[in-house]
FITI-626092 format. One record per residue: x, y, z of N, C-alpha, C in turn; residue in one letter. Coordinates in steps of 0.02 Angstrom, whole numbers, plus 32768, in hexadecimal, padded with zeros to 4 digits. Each point is the difference from the previous one (the first is absolute). Layout:
XYZXYZXYZa;...
//
This chain:
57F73F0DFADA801880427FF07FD08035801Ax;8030803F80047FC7802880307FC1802B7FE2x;7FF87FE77FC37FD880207FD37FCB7FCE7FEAx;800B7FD2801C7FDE7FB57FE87F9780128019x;8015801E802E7FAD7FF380187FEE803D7FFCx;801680277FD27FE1803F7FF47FDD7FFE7FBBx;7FD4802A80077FC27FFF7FBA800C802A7FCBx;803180037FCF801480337FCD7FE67FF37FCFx;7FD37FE47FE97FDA7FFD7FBD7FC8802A7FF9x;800380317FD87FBA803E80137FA07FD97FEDx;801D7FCE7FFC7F917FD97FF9800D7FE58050x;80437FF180207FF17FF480427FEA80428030x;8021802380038007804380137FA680297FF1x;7FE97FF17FBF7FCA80177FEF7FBA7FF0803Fx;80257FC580087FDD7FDB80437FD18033803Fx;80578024801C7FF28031801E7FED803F7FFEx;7FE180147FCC7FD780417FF57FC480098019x;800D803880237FB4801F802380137FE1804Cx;802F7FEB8010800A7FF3803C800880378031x;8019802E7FDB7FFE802A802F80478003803Cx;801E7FC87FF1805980068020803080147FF1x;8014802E801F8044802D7FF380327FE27FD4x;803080107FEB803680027FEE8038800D8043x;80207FBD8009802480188035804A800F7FDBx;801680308045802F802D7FE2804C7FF5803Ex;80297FE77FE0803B7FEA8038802E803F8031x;7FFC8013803780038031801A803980217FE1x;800A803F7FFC804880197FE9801C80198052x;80217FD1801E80227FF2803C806380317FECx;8007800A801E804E800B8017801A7FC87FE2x;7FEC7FD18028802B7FB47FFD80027FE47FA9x;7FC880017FEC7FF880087FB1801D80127FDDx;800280548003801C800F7FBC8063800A8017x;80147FF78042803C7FEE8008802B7FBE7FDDx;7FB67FC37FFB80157FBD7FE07FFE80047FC8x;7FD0802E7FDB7FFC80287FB38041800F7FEFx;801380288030804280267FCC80457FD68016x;80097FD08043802A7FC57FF57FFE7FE27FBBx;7FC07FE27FEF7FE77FD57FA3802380297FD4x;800680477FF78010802B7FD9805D800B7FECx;80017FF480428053801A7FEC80337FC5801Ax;7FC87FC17FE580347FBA7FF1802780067FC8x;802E7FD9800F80387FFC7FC5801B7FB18004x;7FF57FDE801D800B7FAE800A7FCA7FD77FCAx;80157FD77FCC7FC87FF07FD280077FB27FF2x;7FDF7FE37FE07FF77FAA7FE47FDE7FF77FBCx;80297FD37FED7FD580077FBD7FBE7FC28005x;7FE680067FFF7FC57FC480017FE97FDD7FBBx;7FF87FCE7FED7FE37FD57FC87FD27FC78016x;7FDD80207FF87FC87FC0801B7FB780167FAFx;7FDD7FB47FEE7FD180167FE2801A80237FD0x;802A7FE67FE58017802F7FB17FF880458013x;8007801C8021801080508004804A8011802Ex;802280207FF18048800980207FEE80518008x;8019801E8064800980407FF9802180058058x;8011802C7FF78029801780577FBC8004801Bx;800F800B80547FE5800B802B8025800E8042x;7FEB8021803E802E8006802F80137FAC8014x;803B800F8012804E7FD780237FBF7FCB8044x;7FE3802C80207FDB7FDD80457FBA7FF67FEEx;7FDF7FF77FB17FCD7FED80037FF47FAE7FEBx;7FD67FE08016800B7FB47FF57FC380077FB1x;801A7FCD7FE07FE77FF27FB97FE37FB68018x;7FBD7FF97FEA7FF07FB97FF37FD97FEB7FC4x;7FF97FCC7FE37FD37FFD7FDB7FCA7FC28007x;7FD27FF27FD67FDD7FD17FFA7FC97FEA7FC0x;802C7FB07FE17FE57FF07FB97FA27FF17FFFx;7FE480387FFD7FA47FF17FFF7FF77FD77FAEx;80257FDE7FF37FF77FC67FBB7FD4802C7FC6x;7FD880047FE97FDA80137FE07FE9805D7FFDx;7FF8801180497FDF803D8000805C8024800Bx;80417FF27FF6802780307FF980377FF08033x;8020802080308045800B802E7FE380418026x;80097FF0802C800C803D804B801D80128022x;802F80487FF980378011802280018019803Cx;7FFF7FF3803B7FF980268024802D80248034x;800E802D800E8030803E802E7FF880128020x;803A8013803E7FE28028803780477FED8027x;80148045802B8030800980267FFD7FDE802Cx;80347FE3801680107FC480317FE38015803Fx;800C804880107FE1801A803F7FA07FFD7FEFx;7FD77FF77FE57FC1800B7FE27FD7800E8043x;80027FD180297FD1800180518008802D8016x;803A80078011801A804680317FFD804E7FD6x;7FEC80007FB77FFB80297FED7FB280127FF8x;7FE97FD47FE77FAF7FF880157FD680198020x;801C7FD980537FED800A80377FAE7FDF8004x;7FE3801E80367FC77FE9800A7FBF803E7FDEx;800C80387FDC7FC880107FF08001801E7FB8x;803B7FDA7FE38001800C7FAD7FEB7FC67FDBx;7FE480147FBB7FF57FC27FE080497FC07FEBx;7FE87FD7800180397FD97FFA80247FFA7FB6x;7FDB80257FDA801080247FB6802380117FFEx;800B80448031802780317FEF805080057FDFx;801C7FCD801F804D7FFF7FEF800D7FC07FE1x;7FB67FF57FDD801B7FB77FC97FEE80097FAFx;802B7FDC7FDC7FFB7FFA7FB17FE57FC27FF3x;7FD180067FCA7FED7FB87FFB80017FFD7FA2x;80237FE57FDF80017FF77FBC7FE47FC17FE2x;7FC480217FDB7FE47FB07FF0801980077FA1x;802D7FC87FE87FFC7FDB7FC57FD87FE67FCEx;7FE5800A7FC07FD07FE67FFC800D80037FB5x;7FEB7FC97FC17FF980107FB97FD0801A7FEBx;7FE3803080017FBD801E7FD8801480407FD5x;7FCC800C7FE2801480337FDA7FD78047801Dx;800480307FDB7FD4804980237FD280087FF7x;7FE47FD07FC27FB080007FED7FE67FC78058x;801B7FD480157FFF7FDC801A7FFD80358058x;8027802980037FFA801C80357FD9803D800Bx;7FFA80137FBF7FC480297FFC7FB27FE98011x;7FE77FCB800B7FC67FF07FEB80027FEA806Dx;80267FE6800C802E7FF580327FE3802C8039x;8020803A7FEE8010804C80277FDA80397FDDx;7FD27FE87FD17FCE804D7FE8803A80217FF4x;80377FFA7FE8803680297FD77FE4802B7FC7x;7FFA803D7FED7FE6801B7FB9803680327FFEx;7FFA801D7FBD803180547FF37FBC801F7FF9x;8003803F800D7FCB803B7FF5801B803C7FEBx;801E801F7FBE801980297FE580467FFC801Ax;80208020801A80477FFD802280137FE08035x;7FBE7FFA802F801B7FC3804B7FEC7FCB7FFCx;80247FC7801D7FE77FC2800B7FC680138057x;7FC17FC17FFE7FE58016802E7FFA7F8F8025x;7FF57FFA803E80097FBA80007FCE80078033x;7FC17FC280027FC97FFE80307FD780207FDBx;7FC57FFD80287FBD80107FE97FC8801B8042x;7FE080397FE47FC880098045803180268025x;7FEC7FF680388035802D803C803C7FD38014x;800C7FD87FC680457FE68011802880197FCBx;7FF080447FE8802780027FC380358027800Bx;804A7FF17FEE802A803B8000803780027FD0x;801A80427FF0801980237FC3805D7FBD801Bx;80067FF07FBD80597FE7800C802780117FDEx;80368005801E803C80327FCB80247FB07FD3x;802580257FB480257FCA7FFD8047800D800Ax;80127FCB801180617FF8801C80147FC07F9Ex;802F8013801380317FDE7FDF804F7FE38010x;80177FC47FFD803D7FEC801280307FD57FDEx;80337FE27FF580277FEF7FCC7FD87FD47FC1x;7FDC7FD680277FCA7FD67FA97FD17FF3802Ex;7FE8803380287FB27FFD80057FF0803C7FF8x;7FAB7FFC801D7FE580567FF47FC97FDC8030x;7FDD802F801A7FC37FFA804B7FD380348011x;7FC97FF280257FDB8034801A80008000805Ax;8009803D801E7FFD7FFE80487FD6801D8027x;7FDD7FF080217FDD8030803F80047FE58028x;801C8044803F801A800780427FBB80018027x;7FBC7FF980007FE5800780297FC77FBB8010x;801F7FC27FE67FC87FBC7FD97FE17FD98057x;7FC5800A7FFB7FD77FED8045800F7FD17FF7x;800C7FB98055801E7FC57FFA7FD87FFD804Ax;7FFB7FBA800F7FE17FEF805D80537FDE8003x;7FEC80158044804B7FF380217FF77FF68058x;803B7FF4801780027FEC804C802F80188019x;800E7FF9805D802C8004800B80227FD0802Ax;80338013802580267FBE801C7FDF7FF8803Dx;7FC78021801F7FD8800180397FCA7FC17FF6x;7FF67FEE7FB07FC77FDE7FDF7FB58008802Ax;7FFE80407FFC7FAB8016800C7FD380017FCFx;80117FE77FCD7FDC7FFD7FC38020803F7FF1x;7FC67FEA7F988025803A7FD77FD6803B7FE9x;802B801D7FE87FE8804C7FEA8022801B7FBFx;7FCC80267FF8801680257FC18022803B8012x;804B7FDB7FAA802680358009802780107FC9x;803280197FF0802780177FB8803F7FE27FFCx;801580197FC780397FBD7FEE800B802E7FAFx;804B7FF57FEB8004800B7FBA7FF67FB67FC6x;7FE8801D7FD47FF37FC77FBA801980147FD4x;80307FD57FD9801F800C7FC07FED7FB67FDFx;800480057FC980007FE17FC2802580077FCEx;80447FC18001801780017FD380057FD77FCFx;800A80167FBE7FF57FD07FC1805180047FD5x;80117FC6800880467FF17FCD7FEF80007FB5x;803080417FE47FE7800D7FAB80287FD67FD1x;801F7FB0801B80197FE17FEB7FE87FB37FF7x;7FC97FED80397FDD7FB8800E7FC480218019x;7FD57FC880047FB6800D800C801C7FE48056x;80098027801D801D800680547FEB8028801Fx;7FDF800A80357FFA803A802580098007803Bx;7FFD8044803280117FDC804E7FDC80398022x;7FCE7FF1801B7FE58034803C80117FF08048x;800C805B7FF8802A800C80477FCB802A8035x;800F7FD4803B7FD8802C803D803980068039x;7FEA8052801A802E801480247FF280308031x;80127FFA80377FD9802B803E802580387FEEx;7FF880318036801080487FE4804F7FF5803Ax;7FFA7FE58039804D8003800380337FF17FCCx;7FF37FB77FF4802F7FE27FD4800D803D7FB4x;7FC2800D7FEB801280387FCA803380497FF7x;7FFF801280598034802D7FF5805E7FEA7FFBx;80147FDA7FED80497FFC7FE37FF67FBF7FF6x;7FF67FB7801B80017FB37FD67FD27FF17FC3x;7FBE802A80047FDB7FF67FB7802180327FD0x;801E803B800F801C80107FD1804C7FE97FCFx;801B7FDE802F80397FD37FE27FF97FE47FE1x;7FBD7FD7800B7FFD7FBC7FE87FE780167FABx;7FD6803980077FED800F7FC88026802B7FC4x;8040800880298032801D7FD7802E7FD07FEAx;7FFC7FDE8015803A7FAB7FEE7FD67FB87FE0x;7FC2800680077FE47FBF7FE27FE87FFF7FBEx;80157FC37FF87FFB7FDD7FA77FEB7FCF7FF7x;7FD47FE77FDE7FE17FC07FEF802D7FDD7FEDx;801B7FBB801680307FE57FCB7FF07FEB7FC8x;80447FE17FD77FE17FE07FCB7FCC7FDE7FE2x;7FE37FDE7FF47FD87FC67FF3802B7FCD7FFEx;7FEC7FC3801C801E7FB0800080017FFB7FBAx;
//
C-alpha cells in the first residue's frame, strides 16, 4: 500500500529534527487543481465494507484491504488512474487513503500520539511536532484531525524520500473499543476523503 513505507508515527519523525529539510510542498500546477475539482464534482459512488467499517467512496477508486492479524486491518485507496495522476514529481501520497483498523482505546492512543486536551483544544505531538486538532464527529464515532501531519514519502521516479504532508484523523467508535486512523494526501482530501467521512460507520460488533 502506498502509505506502507512512509514514517507516520511522531517518535519516528522526532528522528528528523534539526535536520534542517524542508517540508516539501506539491506544486499547485494547472493540471492539479483541474484534477481537484474533477474529485469534487463526482457523483458516481460504492459502498465499501472492508475491516468492519462500511462507507461510500468514488465509483473509480479501487478499495483493498489487508488482515495484519494482531496489529489490526488496512484499507487502502486510490483512483484507478493513481500513476498518471501522480506523475513523476508528486508524492505518491497524494491521491491515496490509507485506513488502518485497530482495537485500542484513547487512553491507548493517547500515550501513542502525545494526544492531551489543554483547556478547550485538543493538541497531538510534542516539541516541534506539536499541532492544535479539531474534533469531528460522525454517526457512532467522534475523532481528532490535522490537515498538516509530517510523513516521508516518495515518488514514482523512486529517487528516494522526502519530507512531506498528508492529513491525520483519528477515529474512535463510541460503541466498541475500535478505532481507525486515517491518512490522506491533500489530493484525495478534496472530494473522496470527504465522502468517505460523511458516510462511514463502524459496524456492529461480531
Amino acid at each position: 500500500m502506498r502509505f506502507r513505507y512512509c514514517a507516520f508515527a511522531f517518535v519516528m519523525l522526532s528522528s528528523m529534527a534539526g535536520s534542517g529539510e524542508p517540508v516539501a510542498r506539491e506544486p499547485s500546477t494547472e493540471a492539479t487543481r483541474e484534477a481537484i475539482t474533477r474529485q469534487r464534482k463526482r457523483v458516481r459512488e460504492q459502498t465499501v465494507s472492508l475491516c468492519g467499517l462500511s462507507f461510500k467512496a468514488p465509483a473509480d477508486w479501487i478499495a483493498t484491504h489487508q488482515d495484519l492479524g494482531g496489529s489490526g486491518c488496512d484499507i487502502g485507496l486510490e483512483p484507478k488512474n493513481h500513476d498518471a495522476l501522480v506523475r513523476q514529481d508528486k508524492a505518491v501520497h497524494f491521491w491515496t487513503i490509507e485506513i488502518l483498523v485497530q482495537a485500542k482505546t484513547f487512553e491507548e492512543l493517547a500515550e501513542e500520539y502525545d494526544i492531551r486536551r489543554e483547556k478547550d483544544r485538543w493538541l497531538v505531538g510534542e516539541g516541534a511536532f506539536e499541532q492544535p486538532a479539531n474534533e469531528i464527529r460522525g454517526s457512532n464515532w467522534w475523532g481528532l484531525r490535522m490537515d498538516h501531519f509530517r510523513i516521508r514519502s516518495s515518488n514514482l521516479s523512486d529517487t528516494g524520500s522526502f519530507e512531506s504532508e498528508a492529513v491525520w484523523i483519528e477515529l474512535l467508535s463510541t460503541a466498541s473499543k475500535r478505532t481507525a486512523n486515517v491518512k490522506a494526501g491533500f489530493g484525495a482530501d478534496a472530494g473522496p476523503l470527504a465522502l468517505i467521512l460523511r458516510t462511514i460507520r463502524f459496524d456492529p460488533s461480531p
